[in-house]
Structure formats: structure tokens, C-alpha cells
N, C-alpha and C positions, 0 to 999 in steps of 0.2 A: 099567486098574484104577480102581476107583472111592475116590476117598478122601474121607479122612473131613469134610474141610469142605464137600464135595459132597453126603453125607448130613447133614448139619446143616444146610445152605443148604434142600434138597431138605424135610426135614422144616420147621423154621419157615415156608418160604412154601408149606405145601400149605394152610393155611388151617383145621386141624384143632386142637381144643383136645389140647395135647400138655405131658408133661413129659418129659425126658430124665431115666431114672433107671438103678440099675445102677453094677457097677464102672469103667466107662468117665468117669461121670459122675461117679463118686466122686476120679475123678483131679483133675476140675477145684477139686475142695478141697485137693489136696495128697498124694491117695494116690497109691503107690508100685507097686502093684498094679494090673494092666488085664485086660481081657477083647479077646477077638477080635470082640467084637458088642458093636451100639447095641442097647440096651433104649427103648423109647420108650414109657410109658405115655399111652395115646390118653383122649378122656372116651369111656363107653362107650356111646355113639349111633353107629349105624351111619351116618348123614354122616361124621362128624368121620372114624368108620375109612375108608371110601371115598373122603376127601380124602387122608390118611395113604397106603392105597395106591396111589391114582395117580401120586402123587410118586414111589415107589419103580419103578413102573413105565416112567414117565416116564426113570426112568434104567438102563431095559435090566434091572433085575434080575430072576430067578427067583423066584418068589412059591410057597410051600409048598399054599396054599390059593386058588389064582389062580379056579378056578368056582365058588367059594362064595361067595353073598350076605354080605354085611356083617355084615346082621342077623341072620342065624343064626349067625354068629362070635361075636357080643355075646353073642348068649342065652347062645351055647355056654360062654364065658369064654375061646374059643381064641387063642392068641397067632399070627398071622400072620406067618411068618421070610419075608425076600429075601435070597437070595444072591447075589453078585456072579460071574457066569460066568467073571471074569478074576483070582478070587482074592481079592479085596478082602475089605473086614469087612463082616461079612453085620447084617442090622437087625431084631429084632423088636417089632413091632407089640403090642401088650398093652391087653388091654381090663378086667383081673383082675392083682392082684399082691400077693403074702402081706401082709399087714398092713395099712398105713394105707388107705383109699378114695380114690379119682382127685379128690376134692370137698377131702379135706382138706390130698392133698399140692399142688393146685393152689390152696390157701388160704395155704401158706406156700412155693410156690415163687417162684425170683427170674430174672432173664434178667442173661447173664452174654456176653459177648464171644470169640468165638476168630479171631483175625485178621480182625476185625471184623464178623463172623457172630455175628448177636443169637442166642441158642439159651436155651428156657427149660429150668431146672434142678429139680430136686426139693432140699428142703434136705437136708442131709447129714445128722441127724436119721431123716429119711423115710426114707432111704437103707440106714440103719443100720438101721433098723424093718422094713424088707423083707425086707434079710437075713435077721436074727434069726425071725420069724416063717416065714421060708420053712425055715431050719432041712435044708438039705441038706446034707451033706460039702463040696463046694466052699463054701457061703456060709460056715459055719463056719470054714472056713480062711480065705477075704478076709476074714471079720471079727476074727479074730485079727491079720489085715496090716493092714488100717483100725486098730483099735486101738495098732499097733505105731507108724503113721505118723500117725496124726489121734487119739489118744488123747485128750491134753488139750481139743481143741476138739468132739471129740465131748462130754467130760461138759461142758464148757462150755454147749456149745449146747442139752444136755438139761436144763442148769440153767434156761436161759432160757426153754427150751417149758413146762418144770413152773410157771416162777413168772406165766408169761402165761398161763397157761391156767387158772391161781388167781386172778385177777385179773378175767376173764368172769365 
């Protein structure tokens, strides 16, 4: 089974401009809430996705869209899932994701440590922003649990986007 610091190793060294974003991601601020998948917002240039999948391939996984060009994934806005044939947490690939653009959550994303595995983040902001704009039954629910567990540093941190971005 593949674990998860094998997809985070596996995605930072494919050499693609990436963020980690999603409820998995949201954990590393302190939510309480998880998901069974890595979200990984790609920049949407068919290299960066073509680096992005080779890494997943590179470790055995099932690719949802395995004989499709890159670039027709990008045009398409399609999200690329691997599954783990032995169970593991499956990874998707995202070239599109409700709200912020890949240009501005990679303007305030940070790279953060997991058992020494550099991995870059979306801010938790962005995060929230995804959700909300995505606007599904599940996200609604993690955002009520985000809320529950990250409440105070959520407005916190939207204080601090409102008054920098008054500040440009």
C-alpha cells in the first residue's frame, strides 16, 4: 500500500508547479476532518500535468485518464484521479478548482514539513475559498467542521487577506 508520505515525496519531486489543496491539506492547519484523497492543484500547462503524472505512475498507480494527452486534460479542465491497486489513498490531479486560480493560490501558498517531506500548501484561506465556491453537500459539511475546528484562524487569516490586499 502506498502511503501518504510516498505521495507527497512523489508529488514535490515530480518537478511540476503544484499545490496541495483540499481537506487532507486542511488538516495540516489543524482540522479534524480528512478525506481518503490528495487534491493536488497542478499550474494548468500540460508539462507541469505530465510531470505530476509520471510521478503517480512511477508508483504503480491506476490513472483514470492514462491515454489522454495532457493537453487536452488542461483545455478540458479535467481532473486526473490514481488509485492505489492496494488500497491506499487515491490522488487527484486538478488543473481547474471552484474559486481562487492556480496563479493566486500559488501567490500565497507556503511549503510546510511532514516528517521532513517539504510539500507545498495552499493557504487555508484558499482552502476555505474552494470549498465555499464549490458549494457541494460534502464541502458544506467540511466547512461547517473547518469552522468548528479552525474557526478563529479562519477569520483571522481572512482578516489579514482583506487588509493586504487594501494595501496593493
Amino acid at each position: 500500500m502506498i502511503t501518504y508520505l510516498e505521495i507527497l515525496r512523489a508529488m514535490h519531486e515530480s518537478g511540476a508547479d503544484y499545490v496541495w489543496i483540499g481537506m487532507n491539506a486542511a488538516g495540516a492547519y489543524g482540522a479534524t476532518i480528512s478525506s481518503t484523497d490528495f487534491d493536488f492543484f497542478i499550474r494548468p500547462e500540460s508539462e507541469h500535468l505530465d510531470h505530476a503524472r509520471q510521478a503517480f505512475r512511477n508508483l504503480g498507480m491506476h490513472e483514470s485518464w492514462a491515454k489522454a494527452a495532457s493537453a487536452n486534460l488542461v483545455a478540458g479542465g479535467v481532473t486526473d484521479t490514481f488509485t492505489d491497486p492496494d488500497g491506499g489513498p487515491s490522488v487527484d490531479l486538478m488543473v481547474e478548482v471552484s474559486g481562487p486560480t492556480f496563479g493566486e493560490i500559488w501567490r500565497d501558498h507556503q511549503i510546510v514539513e511532514f516528517q521532513r517531506q517539504p510539500v507545498r500548501i495552499a493557504s487555508l484561506q484558499h482552502i476555505v475559498q474552494s470549498k465555499r465556491a464549490a458549494n457541494r453537500p460534502k464541502d458544506r459539511y467540511m466547512l461547517k467542521q473547518l469552522e468548528e475546528d479552525l474557526g478563529r484562524e479562519i477569520k483571522e487569516r481572512r482578516a489579514a487577506y482583506r487588509a493586504r490586499k487594501r494595501t496593493k
